[in-house]
C-alpha positions as CSV (number, residue, x, y, z in Angstrom):
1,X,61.6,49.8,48.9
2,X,61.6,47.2,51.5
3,X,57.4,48.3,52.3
4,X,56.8,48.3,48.7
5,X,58.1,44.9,47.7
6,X,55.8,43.3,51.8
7,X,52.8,45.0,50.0
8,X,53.4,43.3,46.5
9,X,54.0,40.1,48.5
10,X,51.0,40.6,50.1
11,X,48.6,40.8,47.6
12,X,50.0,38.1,45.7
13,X,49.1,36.2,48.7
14,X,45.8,36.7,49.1
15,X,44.8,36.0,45.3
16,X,46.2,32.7,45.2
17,X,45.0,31.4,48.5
18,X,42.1,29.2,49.6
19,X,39.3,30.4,51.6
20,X,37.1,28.5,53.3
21,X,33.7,29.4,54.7
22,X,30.8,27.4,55.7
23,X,27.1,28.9,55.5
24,X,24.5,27.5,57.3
25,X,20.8,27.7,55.4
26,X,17.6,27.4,57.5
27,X,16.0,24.2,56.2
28,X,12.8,24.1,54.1
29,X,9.3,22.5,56.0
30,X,9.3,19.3,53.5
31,X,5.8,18.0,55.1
32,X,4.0,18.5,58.7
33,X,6.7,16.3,60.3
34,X,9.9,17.2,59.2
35,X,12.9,19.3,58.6
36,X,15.5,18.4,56.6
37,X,18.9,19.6,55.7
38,X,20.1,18.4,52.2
39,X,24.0,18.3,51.7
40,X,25.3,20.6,48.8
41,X,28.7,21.2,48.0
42,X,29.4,23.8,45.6
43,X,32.9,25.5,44.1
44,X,32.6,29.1,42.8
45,X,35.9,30.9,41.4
46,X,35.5,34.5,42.0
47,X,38.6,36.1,40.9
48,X,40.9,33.1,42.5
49,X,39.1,33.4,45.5
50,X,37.8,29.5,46.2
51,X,34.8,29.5,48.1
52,X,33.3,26.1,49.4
53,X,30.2,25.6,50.8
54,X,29.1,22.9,52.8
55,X,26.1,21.8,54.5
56,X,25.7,18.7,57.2
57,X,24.0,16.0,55.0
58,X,20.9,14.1,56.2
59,X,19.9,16.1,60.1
60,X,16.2,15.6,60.6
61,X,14.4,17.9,62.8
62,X,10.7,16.4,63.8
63,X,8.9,19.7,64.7
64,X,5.7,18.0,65.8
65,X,7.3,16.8,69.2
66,X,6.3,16.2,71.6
67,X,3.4,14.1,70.4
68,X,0.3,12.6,72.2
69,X,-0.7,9.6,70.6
70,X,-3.1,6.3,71.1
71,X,-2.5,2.5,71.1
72,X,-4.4,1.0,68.4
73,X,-3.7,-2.4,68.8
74,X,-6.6,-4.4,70.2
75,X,-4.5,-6.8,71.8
76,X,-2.1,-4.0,73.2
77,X,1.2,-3.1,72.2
78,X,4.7,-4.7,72.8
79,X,7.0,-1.4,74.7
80,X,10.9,-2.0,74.2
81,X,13.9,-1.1,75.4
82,X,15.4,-0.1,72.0
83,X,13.8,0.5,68.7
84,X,14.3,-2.9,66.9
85,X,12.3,-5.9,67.4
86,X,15.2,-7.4,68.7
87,X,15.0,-5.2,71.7
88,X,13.6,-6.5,75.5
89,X,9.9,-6.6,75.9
90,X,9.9,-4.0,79.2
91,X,5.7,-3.7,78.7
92,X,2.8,-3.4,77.2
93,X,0.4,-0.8,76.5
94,X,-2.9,-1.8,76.6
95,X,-6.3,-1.0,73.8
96,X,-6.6,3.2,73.9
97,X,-4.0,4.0,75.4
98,X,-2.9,7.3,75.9
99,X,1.1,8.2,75.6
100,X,3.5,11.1,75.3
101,X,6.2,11.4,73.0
102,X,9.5,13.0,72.8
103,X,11.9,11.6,70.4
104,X,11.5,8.9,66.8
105,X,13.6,6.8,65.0
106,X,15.8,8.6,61.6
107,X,14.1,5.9,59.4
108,X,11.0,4.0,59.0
109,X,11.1,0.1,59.5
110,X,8.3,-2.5,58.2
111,X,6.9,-4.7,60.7
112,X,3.6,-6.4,59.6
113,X,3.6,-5.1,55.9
114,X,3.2,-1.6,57.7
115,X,6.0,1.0,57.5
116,X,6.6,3.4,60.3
117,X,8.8,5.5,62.7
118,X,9.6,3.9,66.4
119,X,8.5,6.7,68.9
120,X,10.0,7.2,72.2
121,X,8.2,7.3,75.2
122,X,8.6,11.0,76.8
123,X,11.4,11.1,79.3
124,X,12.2,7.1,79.3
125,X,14.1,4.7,77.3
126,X,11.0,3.0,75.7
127,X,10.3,2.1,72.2
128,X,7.1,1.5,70.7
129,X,6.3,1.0,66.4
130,X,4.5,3.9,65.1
131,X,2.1,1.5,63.2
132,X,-0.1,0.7,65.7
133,X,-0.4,4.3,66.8
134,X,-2.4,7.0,65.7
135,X,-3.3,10.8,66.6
136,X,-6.9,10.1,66.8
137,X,-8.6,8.2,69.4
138,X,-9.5,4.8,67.9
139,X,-13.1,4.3,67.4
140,X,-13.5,0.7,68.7
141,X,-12.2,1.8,72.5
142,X,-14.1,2.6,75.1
143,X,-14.9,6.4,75.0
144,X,-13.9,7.5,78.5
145,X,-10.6,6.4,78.4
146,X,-8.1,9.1,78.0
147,X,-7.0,12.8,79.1
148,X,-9.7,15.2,79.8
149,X,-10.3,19.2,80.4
150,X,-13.0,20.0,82.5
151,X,-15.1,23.1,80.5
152,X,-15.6,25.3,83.5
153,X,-11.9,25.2,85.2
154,X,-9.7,24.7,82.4
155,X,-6.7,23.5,85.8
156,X,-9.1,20.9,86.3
157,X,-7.9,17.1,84.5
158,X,-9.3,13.8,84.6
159,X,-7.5,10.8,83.7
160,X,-8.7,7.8,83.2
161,X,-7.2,4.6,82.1
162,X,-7.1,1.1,80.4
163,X,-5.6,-0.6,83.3
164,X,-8.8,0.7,85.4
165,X,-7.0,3.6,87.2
166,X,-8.7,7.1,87.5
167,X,-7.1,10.3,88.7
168,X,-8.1,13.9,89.4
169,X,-5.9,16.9,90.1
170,X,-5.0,20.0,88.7
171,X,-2.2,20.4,85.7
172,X,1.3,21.0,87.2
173,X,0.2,20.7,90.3
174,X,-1.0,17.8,93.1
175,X,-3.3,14.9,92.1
176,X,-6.2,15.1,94.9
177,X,-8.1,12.2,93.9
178,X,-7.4,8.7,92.5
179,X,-8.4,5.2,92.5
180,X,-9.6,2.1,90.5
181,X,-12.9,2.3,88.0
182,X,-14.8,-0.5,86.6
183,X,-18.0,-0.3,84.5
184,X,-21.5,-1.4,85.7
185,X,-23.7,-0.9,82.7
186,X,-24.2,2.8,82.6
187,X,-22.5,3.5,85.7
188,X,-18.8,4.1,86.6
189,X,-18.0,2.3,90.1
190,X,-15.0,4.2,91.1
191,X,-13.5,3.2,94.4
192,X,-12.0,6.3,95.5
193,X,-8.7,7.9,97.6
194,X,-8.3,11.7,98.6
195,X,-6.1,13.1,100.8
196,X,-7.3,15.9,103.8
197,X,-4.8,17.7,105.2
198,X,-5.2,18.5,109.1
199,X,-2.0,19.5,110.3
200,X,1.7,19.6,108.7
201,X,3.9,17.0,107.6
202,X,2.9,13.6,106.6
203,X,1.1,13.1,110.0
204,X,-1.1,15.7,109.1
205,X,-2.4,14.1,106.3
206,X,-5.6,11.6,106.5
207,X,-6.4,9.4,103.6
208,X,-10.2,8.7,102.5
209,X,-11.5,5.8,101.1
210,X,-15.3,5.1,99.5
211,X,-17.1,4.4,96.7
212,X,-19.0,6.2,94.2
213,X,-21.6,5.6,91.5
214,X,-20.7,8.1,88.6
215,X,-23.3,8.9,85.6
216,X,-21.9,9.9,82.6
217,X,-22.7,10.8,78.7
218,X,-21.1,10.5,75.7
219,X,-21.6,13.6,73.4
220,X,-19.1,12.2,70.7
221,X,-15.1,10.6,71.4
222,X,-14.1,14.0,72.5
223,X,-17.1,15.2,74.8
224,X,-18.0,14.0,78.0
225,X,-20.5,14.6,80.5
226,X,-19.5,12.9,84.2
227,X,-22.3,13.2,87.2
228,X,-21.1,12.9,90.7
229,X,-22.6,12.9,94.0
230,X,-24.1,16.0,95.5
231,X,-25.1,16.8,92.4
232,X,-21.1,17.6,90.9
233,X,-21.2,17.9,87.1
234,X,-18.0,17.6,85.1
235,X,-18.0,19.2,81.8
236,X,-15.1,17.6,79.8
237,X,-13.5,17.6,76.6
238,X,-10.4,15.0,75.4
239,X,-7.5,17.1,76.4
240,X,-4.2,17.8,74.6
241,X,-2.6,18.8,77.6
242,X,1.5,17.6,78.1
């Protein structure tokens, strides 16, 4: 009698309480650039059983990062320590800039009748406003500025810069040449450092220094030909390396 009357108890239990249980729903692609979660909240009665489902209200997910993007400001662009015009000037990044980044702002802001995210500089605490960047390389810089693949040894990248720096290396690996640039008509004048190594530790390293007259020609913004001495010929296309 006694296990008869803990049964009856039992189920009385059960169809009068409250469950609770939380499903989570993958979110839908809204546009190129984000994922978002809206928050529903719904009560279904299935034979006294109270479900509730929630789901956390307003997470963005920006699918698109990291993102390689150029200044297009032709008086450079203000970089700052948070993402409010409020925050320190640290910086600048100059015309054509090339820049990695990791993180954006939740919301847009308007600065200058334009309305855009603040991105964040890969891997640092720096701010810059998403209106005077783009994905494309702007058409009014000068063409050999940026990241670039060399064609024939896809390990091979060039860099070279708006604040007249050059480097040249292999991805993931050593930089094995580098310098300063500045142009001379048709010609590149790169003054040039590269390390030979002779023995071990730092004292076996001897650093180079001279200067060299490249050629080059522009195919279009994203194809470049570079001629160096001794008849070296870099075959290079804008590169979308990280």
């Amino acid at each position: 009698m006694k296990k008869i009357g803990f049964i009856i108890f039992t189920l009385l239990l059960f169809s009068c309480s409250r469950n609770t249980r939380t499903y989570y729903f993958e979110p839908n692609i809204v546009d190129n650039e984000e994922l978002i979660i809206n928050e529903i909240e719904e009560n279904i009665n299935y034979d006294n059983i109270f479900i509730e489902i929630e789901i956390e209200k307003n997470i963005i997910y920006d699918n698109i990062l990291p993102r390689i993007m150029f200044v297009t400001a032709s008086n450079g662009l203000r970089i700052r320590s948070t993402p409010t015009l409020e925050g320190d000037i640290i910086g600048v990044s100059l015309f054509g800039q090339r820049l990695i980044f990791d993180g954006k702002t939740e919301n847009m802001v308007t600065i200058d009748e334009i309305t855009d995210f603040w991105y964040k500089i890969r891997n640092k605490d720096e701010w810059l406003f998403g209106g005077y960047l783009s994905e494309e390389f702007p058409s009014e810089a000068f063409v050999l500025l940026g990241w670039w693949d060399n064609r024939r040894f896809q390990q091979h990248i060039v860099t070279i810069e708006p604040n007249y720096e050059f480097t040249s290396g292999f991805k993931e690996s050593e930089i094995v040449l580098w310098g300063t640039w500045e142009l001379d008509n048709e010609i590149l004048v790169v003054n040039t450092v590269f390390v030979e190594i002779i023995g071990l530790g730092t004292e076996g390293l001897v650093y180079h220094e001279e200067t060299e007259y490249w050629k080059f020609r522009i195919i279009d913004k994203n194809n470049i030909i570079i001629e160096r001495p001794n008849n070296v010929i870099w075959e290079l296309i804008r590169s979308d390396y990280y």
